[in-house]
ROVO-749038 format. One record per residue (C-alpha): z, x, y; residue in three letters; residue number from 1. Coordinates in steps of 0.1 Angstrom, whole numbers. Example, Ala and Ser with C-alpha at 12.3 -4.5 7.8 and 13.67 -1.06 7.14 Angstrom:
ROVO-749038
> Z X Y code pos
> 78 123 -45 ALA 1
> 71 137 -11 SER 2
end
This chain:
ROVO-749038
> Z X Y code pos
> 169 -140 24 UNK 1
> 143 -128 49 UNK 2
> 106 -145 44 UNK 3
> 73 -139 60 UNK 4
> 83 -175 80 UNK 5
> 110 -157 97 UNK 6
> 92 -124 105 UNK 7
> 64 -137 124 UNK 8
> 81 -169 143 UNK 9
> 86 -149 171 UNK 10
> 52 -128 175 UNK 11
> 32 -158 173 UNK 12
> 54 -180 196 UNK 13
> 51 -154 223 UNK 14
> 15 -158 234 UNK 15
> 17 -195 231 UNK 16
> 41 -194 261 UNK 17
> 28 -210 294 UNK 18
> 55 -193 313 UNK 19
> 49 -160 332 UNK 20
> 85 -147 342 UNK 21
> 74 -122 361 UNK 22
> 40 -118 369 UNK 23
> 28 -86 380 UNK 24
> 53 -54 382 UNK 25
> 51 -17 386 UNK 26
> 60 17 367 UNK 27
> 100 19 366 UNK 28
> 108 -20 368 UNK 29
> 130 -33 346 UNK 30
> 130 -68 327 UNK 31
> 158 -84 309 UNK 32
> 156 -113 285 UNK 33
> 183 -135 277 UNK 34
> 209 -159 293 UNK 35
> 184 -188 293 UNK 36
> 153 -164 308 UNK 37
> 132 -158 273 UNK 38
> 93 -140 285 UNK 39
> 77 -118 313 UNK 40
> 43 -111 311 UNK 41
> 20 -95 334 UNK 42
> -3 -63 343 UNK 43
> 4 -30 354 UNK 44
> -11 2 353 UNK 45
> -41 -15 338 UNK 46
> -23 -22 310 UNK 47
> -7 -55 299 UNK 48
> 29 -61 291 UNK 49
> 52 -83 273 UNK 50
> 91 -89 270 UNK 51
> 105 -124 246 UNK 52
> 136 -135 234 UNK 53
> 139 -164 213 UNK 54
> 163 -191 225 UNK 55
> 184 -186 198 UNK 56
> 208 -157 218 UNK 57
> 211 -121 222 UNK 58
> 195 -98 251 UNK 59
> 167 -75 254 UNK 60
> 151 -54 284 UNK 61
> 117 -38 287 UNK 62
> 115 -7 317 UNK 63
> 75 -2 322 UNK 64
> 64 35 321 UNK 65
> 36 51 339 UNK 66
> 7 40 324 UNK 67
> 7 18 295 UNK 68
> 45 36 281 UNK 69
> 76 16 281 UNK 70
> 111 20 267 UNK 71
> 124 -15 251 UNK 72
> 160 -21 240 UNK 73
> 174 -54 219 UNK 74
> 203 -66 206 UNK 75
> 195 -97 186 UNK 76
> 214 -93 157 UNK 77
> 223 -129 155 UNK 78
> 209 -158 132 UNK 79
> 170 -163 136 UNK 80
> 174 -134 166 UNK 81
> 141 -122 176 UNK 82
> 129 -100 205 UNK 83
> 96 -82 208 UNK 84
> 82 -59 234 UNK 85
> 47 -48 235 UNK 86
> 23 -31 259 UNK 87
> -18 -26 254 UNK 88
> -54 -38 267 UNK 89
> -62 -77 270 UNK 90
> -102 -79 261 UNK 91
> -104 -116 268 UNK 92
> -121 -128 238 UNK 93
> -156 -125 253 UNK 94
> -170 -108 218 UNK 95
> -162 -103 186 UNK 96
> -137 -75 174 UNK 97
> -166 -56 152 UNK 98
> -189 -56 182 UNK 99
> -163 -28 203 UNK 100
> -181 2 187 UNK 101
> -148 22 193 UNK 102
> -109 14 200 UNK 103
> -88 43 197 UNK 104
> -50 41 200 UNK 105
> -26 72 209 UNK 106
> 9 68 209 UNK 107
> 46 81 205 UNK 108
> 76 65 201 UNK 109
> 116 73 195 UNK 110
> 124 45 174 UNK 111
> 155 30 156 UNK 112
> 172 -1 145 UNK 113
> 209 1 157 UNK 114
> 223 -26 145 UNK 115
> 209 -56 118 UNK 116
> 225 -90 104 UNK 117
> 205 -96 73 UNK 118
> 172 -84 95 UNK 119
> 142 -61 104 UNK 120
> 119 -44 129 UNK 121
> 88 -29 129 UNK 122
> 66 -12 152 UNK 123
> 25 -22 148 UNK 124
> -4 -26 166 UNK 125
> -9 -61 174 UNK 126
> -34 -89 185 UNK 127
> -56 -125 181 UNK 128
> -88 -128 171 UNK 129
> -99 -164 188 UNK 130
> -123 -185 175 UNK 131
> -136 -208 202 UNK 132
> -174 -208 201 UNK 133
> -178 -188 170 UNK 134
> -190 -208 140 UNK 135
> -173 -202 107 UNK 136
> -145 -178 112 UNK 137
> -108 -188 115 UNK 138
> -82 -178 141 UNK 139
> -66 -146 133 UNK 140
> -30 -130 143 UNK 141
> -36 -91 131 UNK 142
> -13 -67 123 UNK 143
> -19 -28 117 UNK 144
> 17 -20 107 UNK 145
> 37 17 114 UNK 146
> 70 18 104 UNK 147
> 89 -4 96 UNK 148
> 129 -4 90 UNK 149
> 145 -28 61 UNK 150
> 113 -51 54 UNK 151
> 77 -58 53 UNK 152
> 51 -79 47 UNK 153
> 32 -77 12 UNK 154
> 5 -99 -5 UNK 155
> -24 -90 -31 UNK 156
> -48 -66 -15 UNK 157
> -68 -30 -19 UNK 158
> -54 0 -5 UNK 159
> -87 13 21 UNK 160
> -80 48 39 UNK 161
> -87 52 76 UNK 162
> -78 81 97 UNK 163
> -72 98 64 UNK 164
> -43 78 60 UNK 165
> -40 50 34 UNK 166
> -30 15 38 UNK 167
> -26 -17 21 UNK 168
> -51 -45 38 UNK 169
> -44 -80 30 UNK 170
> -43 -118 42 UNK 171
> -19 -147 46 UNK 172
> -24 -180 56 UNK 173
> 4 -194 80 UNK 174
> 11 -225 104 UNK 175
> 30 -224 136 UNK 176
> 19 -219 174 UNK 177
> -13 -199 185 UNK 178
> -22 -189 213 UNK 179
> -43 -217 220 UNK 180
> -15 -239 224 UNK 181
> 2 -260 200 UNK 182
> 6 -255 161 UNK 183
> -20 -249 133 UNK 184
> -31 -230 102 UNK 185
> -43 -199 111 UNK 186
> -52 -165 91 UNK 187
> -28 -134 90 UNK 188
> -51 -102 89 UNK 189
> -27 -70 81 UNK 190
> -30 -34 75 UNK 191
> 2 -21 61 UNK 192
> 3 20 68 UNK 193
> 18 32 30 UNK 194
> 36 66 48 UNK 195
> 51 54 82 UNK 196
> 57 74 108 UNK 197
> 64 66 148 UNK 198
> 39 86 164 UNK 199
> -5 91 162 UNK 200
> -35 80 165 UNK 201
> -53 46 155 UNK 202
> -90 40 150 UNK 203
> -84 4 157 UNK 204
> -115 -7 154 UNK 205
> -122 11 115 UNK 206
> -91 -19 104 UNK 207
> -111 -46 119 UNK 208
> -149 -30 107 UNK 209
> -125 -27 68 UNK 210
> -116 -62 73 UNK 211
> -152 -76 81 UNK 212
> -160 -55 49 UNK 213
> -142 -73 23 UNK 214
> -156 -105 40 UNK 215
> -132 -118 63 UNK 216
> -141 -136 95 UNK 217
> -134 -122 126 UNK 218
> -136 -139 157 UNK 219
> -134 -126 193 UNK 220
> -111 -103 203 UNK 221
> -80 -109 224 UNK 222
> -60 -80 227 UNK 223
> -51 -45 214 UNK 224
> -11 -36 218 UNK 225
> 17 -19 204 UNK 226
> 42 -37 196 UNK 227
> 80 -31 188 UNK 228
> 98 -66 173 UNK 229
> 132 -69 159 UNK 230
> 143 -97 134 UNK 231
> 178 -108 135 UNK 232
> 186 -72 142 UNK 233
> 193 -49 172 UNK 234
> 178 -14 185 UNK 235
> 153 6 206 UNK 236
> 121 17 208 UNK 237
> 111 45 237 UNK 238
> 74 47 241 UNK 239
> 66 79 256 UNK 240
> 30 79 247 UNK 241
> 6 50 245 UNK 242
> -32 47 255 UNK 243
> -55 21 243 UNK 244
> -96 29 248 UNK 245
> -127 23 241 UNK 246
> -144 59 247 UNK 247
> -137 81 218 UNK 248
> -120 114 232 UNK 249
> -138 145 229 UNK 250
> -152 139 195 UNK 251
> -177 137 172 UNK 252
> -194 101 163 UNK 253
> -170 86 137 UNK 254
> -183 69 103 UNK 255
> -189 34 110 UNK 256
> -174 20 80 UNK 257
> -135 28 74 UNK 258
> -137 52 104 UNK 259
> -132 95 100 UNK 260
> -143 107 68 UNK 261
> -112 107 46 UNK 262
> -88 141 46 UNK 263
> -73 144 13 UNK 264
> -46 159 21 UNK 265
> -33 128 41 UNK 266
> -28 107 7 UNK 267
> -50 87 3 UNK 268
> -82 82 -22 UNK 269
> -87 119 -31 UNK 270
> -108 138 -58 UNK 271
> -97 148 -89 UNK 272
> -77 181 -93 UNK 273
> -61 179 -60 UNK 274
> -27 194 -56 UNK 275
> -2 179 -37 UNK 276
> 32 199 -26 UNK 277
> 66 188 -17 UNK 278
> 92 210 9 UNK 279
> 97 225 39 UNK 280
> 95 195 56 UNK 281
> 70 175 39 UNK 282
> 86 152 11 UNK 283
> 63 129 4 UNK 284
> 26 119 -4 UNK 285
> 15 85 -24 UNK 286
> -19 66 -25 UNK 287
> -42 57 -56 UNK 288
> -73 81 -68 UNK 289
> -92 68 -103 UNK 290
> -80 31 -100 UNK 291
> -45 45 -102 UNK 292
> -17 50 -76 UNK 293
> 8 81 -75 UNK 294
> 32 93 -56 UNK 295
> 53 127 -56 UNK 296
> 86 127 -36 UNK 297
> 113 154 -28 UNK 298
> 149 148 -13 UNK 299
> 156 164 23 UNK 300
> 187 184 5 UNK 301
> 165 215 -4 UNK 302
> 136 230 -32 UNK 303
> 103 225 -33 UNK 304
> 76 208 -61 UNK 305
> 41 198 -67 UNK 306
> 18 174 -82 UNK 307
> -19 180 -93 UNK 308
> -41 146 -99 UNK 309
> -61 150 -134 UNK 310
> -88 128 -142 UNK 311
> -79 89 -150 UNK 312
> -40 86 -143 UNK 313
> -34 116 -151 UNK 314
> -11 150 -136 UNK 315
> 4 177 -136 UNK 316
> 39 180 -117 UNK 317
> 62 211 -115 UNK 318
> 96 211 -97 UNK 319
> 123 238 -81 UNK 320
> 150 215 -74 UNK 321
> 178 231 -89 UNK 322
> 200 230 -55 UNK 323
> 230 207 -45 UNK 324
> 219 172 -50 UNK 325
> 181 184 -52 UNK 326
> 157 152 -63 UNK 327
> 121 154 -73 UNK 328
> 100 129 -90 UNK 329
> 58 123 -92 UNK 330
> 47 90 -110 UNK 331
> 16 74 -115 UNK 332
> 4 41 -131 UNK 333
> -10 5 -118 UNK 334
> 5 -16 -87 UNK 335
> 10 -52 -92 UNK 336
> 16 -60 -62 UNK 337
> 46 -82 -64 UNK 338
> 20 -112 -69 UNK 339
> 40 -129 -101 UNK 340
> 69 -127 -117 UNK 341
> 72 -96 -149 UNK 342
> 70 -121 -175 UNK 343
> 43 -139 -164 UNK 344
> 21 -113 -177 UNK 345
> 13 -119 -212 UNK 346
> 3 -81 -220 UNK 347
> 9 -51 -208 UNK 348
> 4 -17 -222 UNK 349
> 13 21 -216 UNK 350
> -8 49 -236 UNK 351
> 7 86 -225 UNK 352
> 12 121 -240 UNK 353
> 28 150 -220 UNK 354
> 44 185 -224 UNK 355
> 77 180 -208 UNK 356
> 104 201 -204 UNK 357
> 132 216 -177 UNK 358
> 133 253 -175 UNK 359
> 164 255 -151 UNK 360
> 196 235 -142 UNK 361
> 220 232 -114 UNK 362
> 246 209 -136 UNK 363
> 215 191 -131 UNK 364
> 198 170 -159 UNK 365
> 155 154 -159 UNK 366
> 139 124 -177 UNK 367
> 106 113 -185 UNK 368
> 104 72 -186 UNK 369
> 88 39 -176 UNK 370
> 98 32 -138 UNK 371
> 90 1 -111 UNK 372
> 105 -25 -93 UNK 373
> 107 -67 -97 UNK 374
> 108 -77 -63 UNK 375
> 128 -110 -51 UNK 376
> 115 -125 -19 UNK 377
> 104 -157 -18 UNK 378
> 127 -159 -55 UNK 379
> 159 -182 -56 UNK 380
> 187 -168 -80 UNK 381
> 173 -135 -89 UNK 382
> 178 -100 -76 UNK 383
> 159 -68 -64 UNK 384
> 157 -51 -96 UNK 385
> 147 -14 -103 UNK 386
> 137 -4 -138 UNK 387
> 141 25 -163 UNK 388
> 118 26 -198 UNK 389
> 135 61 -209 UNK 390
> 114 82 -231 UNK 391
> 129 113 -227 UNK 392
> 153 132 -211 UNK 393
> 175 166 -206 UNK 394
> 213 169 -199 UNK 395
> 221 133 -194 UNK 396
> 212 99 -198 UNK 397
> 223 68 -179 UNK 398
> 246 48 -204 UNK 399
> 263 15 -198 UNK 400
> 277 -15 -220 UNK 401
> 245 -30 -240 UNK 402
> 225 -39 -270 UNK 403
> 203 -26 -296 UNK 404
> 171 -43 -296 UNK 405
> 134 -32 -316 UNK 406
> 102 -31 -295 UNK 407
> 68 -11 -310 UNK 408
> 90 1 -341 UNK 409
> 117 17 -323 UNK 410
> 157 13 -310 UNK 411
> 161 7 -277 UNK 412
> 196 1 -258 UNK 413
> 193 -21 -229 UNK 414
> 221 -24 -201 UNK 415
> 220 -33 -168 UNK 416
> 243 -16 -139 UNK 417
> 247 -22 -100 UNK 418
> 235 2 -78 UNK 419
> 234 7 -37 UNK 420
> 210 27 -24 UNK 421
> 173 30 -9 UNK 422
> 150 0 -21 UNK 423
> 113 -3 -19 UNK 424
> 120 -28 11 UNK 425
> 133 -2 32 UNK 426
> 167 4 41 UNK 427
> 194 6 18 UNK 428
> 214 -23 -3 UNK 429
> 226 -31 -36 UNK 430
> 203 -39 -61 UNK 431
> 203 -44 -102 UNK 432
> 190 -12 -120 UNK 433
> 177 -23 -154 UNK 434
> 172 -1 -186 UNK 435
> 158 3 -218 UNK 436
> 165 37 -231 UNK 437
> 150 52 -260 UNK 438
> 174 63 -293 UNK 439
> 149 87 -302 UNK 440
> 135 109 -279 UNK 441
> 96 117 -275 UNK 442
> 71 128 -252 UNK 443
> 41 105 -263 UNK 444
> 33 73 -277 UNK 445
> 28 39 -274 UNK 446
> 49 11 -250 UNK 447
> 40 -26 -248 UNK 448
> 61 -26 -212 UNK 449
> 59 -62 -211 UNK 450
> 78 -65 -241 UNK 451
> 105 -47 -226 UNK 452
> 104 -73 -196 UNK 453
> 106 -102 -221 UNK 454
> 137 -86 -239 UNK 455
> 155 -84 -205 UNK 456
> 148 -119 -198 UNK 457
> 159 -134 -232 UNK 458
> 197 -119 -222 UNK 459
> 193 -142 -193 UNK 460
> 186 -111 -168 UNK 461
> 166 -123 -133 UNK 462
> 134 -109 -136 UNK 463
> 115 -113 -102 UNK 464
> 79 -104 -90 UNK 465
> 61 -71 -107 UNK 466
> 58 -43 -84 UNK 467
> 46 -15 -101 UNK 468
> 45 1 -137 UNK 469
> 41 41 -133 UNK 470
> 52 69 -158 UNK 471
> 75 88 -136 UNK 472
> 85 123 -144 UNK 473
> 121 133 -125 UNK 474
> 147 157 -120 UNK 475
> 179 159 -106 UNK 476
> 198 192 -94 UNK 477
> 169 211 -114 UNK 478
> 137 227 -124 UNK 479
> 104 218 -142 UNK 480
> 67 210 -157 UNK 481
> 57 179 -167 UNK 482
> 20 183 -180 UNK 483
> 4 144 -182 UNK 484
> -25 149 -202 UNK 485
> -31 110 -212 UNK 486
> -15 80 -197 UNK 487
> -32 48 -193 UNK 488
> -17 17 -182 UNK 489
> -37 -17 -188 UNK 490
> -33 -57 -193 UNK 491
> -53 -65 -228 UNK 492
> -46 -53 -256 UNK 493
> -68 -23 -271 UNK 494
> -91 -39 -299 UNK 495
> -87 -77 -285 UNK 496
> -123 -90 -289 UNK 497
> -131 -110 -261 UNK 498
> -152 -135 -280 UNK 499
> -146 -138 -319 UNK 500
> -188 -132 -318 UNK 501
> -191 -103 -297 UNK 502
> -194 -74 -317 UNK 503
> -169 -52 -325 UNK 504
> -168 -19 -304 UNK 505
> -170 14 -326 UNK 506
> -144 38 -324 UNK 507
> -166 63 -334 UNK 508
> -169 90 -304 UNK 509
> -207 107 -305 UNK 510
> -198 144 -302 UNK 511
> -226 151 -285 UNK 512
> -239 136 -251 UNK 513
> -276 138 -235 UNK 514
> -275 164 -207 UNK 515
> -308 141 -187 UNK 516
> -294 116 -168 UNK 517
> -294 79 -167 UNK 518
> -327 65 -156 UNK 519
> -305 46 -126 UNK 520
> -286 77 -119 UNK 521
> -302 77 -87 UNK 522
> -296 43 -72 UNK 523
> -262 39 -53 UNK 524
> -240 5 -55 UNK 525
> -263 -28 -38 UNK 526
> -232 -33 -28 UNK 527
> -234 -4 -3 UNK 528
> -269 -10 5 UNK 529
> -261 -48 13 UNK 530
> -244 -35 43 UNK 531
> -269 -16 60 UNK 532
> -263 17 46 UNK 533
> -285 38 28 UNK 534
> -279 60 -5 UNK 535
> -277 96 5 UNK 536
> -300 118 -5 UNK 537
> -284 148 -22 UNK 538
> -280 132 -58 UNK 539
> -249 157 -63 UNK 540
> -232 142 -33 UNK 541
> -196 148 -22 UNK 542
> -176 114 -30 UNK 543
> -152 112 -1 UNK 544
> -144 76 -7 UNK 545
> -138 50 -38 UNK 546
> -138 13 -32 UNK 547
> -150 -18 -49 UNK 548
> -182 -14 -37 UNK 549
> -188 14 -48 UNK 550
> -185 56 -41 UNK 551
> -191 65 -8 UNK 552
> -203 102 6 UNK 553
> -211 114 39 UNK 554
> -246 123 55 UNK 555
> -254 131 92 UNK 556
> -218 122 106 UNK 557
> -227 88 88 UNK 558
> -215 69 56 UNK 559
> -238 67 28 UNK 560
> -236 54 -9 UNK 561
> -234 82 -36 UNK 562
> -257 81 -64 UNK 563
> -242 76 -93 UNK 564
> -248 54 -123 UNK 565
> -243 17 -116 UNK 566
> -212 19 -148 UNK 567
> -202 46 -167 UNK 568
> -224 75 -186 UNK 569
> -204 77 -211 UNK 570
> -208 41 -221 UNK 571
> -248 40 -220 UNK 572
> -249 73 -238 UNK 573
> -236 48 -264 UNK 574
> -262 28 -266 UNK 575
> -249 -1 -245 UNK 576
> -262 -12 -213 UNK 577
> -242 -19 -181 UNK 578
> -231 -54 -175 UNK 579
> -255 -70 -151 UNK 580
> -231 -87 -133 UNK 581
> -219 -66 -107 UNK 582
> -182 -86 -112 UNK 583
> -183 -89 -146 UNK 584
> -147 -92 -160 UNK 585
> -130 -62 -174 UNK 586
> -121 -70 -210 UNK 587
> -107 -35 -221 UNK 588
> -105 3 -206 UNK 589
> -108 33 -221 UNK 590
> -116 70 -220 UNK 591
> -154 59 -217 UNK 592
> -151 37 -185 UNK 593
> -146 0 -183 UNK 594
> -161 -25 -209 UNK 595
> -178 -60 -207 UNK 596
> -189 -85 -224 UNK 597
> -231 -102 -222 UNK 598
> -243 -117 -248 UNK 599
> -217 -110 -275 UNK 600
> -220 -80 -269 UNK 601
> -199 -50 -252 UNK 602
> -216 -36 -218 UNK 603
> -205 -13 -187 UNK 604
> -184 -31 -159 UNK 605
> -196 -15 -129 UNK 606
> -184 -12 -91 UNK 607
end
């Protein structure tokens, strides 16, 4: 089983190399690896370069390009095989990585993975942040990762969009060498790009200003490269493009907190009532608006389809894929993030109601049901699982040797099959697809998901790390509307009392609502403020950006905090009062906003 240990063995043993292979070369030189020579490091062009080979066997060349380009080939498909290759800027580690106002990143790359025994590659932007001389920060390897064939890295975090692009930042800890010398413990900073692609531009420095943001220490910078790294695996990487700088080109001043104001059209956080469409190229778009991820996702084989965000979790999708082996889906619901395993969770709970049906069929068929992943890494004795709660569906219906079992009133069969296809680790391999499918159909309702997961488990079925829970409309070899107009996924149960003294929350919705607004409606989040930014001034600013510190707008080419009450309206239109602890804990969400508990009583969670 591939583990984080294995992945980054290699990258960090590669700068704590004394040896210099080669020193110096020039545009057009060639450097192999292998046959007992393992590193060449060096300058040219201005730009620094890097070929190694693990001791373990295989081969691997790097030809330098004209400028800082270069075309690397491996063929390490052997046990605990690694080869990287990477080219960039060395900064020395004479300041800290916030301090560099601007480092921009250009590149393009043909890249593949040829050949693989139980491996991976990856192509990222890579780097140290040293910590010599600077009190109170750790040493940092960083990743900002692109693509990625087979396997990546993934750990808790918050999605953050930069370059109107969204990605997953999180941390590690991990020992081995540095490049200081020797082995420690050291921190893993990553930025994990959620739609890859081989080819753009980086604002470098926006990952490490988001990383300083959620309070990490960074320490002074080392380098800037790109970096192509195969695992136990073989392949090529042909940079034709690749310039690292610290002058932004021909362009107005960027934000100086998570870098170009946010493009909604790129996937990530996005406003509410945007429409996202699938064809002619484009099949894909996925992020989180509202506290909520979603995705929408068309096969290459033809059709077209489209996905419009509503308020909370919910949407509106419509599909034409009623062509040879045509496949559409849009989902949306919580990430887990693969932290614990399903059945660890002691609750959780799905709310939805949609108008659902298929207008148009190519011997085709659609369903409307629960869907994520358990993954296994890190797991002995269980497998990657992908999961089905079936609700509805037209045509057909998977169907498979099982059991009858009850869960929220209602039959269920369950049956598990084997299936080899695409996974959520990249690549393609054979994988357990779990279901629970519904004897009678509907279109809204009520699903405690976790008793689902429990069920599977009591039949003895491995049940691995939670990935996601999403309500996932889908059709295959057909057409069709799926109108979400409630769905809410959540982790208490709805009317737990936090404290047996708190008193009890009305369900009584006032039908009318004060049209003044709250007295702290202009304030924006301290949170915001904290950091040296002010609250903009139009009080019906634009919110371009969503985080946990708060809604973010834009003012003079600048980042600003939006005004907006410090919890929800409709909650203090109640009568209550927002929590005033700004991380209060969320006992229970609802239509109104999110609730918590002072002084027995219910108040607004804010930011």
């Amino acid at each position: 089983m591939r583990t984080i240990k294995f992945f980054f063995a290699v990258a960090i043993a590669t700068v704590a190399k004394a040896q210099w292979g080669g020193g110096g070369a020039s545009a057009g030189q060639r450097l192999t690896v292998g046959n007992g020579q393992n590193q060449h490091k060096g300058v040219a062009d201005g730009y620094s370069y890097e070929i190694w080979l693990d001791n373990t066997g295989g081969s691997g060349s790097m030809t330098l390009g004209s400028g800082a380009t270069f075309k690397a080939e491996w063929s390490a498909s052997v046990n605990r095989g690694n080869f990287l290759a990477r080219r960039g800027l060395d900064f020395g580690s004479q300041k800290k990585a916030t301090d560099y106002s601007y480092i921009g990143l250009d590149y393009t790359a043909t890249y593949r993975q040829t050949g693989s025994a139980s491996g991976n590659s990856r192509l990222c932007v890579y780097g140290w942040f040293q910590n010599r001389g600077v009190q109170g920060v750790p040493l940092v390897e960083y990743y900002i990762i692109e693509d990625w064939v087979d396997w990546v890295p993934d750990a808790q975090g918050r999605m953050v969009t930069i370059d109107g692009a969204q990605y997953k930042i999180f941390q590690m800890d991990h020992t081995g060498p540095t490049i200081n010398g020797g082995s420690e413990t050291f921190k893993q900073y990553f930025s994990v790009r959620q739609q890859k692609r081989t080819s753009g531009h980086i604002t470098v420095s926006d990952h490490f200003k988001e990383w300083a943001k959620q309070g990490w220490g960074i320490g002074n910078l080392y380098e800037v490269a790109l970096n192509a790294e195969g695992w136990q695996s073989s392949g090529i990487a042909d940079v034709t493009k690749l310039d690292v700088y610290t002058t932004q080109k021909g362009s107005n001043p960027a934000p100086t907190s998570t870098g170009t104001v946010p493009s909604s059209s790129a996937g990530g956080s996005t406003a509410n009532g945007k429409k996202f469409t699938v064809g002619n190229g484009q099949n894909q778009h996925k992020g989180v608006n509202d506290g909520f991820s979603y995705e929408i996702w068309l096969d290459n084989t033809g059709g077209n389809g489209s996905m419009t965000l509503g308020s909370g979790a919910t949407f509106k999708a419509e599909w034409n894929a009623a062509v040879n082996r045509g496949n559409f889906l849009a989902r949306r619901g919580l990430d887990f993030g693969s932290q614990k395993k399903a059945t660890d969770y002691d609750y959780i709970g799905l709310d939805y109601a949609a108008t659902y049906k298929q207008t148009a069929s190519a011997s085709g068929n659609s369903r409307l049901c629960v869907y994520g992943w358990f993954q296994n890494r890190g797991l002995n004795g269980v497998p990657l699982v992908e999961y089905y709660i079936i609700e509805d569906w037209v045509d057909w219906v998977p169907d498979a040797q099982g059991k009858m079992v009850t869960i929220d009133g209602a039959q269920y069969k369950i049956f598990q099959m084997d299936h080899t296809g695409p996974t959520i680790n990249g690549g393609s391999e054979t994988f357990k697809q779990y279901f629970s499918v519904r004897q009678q159909k509907r279109t809204s309702g009520h699903i405690t998901v976790s008793d689902h997961f429990k069920e599977w488990a009591k039949q003895g079925w491995g049940i691995g790390n939670l990935y996601e829970v999403a309500l996932n409309a889908e059709g295959w070899q057909s057409s069709g509307v799926a109108d979400v107009t409630l769905l809410d996924v959540y982790t208490t149960p709805k009317g737990f009392s936090p404290a047996t003294s708190a008193a009890p929350r009305t369900t009584t919705r006032t039908t009318t609502r004060t049209k003044s607004l709250p007295t702290n409606y202009n304030k924006c989040s301290a949170r915001i403020t904290a950091q040296g930014y002010k609250c903009c001034s139009d009080p019906n600013c634009v919110v371009y950006y969503t985080d946990e510190d708060g809604t973010w707008g834009v003012e003079n080419n600048d980042w600003c905090g939006c005004g907006v009450e410090q919890c929800s309206s409709k909650i203090t239109a109640q009568g209550y009062k927002c929590c005033s602890d700004p991380n209060c804990v969320v006992f229970y969400t609802d239509d109104d906003g999110k609730w918590g508990v002072e002084n027995n009583d219910w108040c607004g969670c804010g930011f």
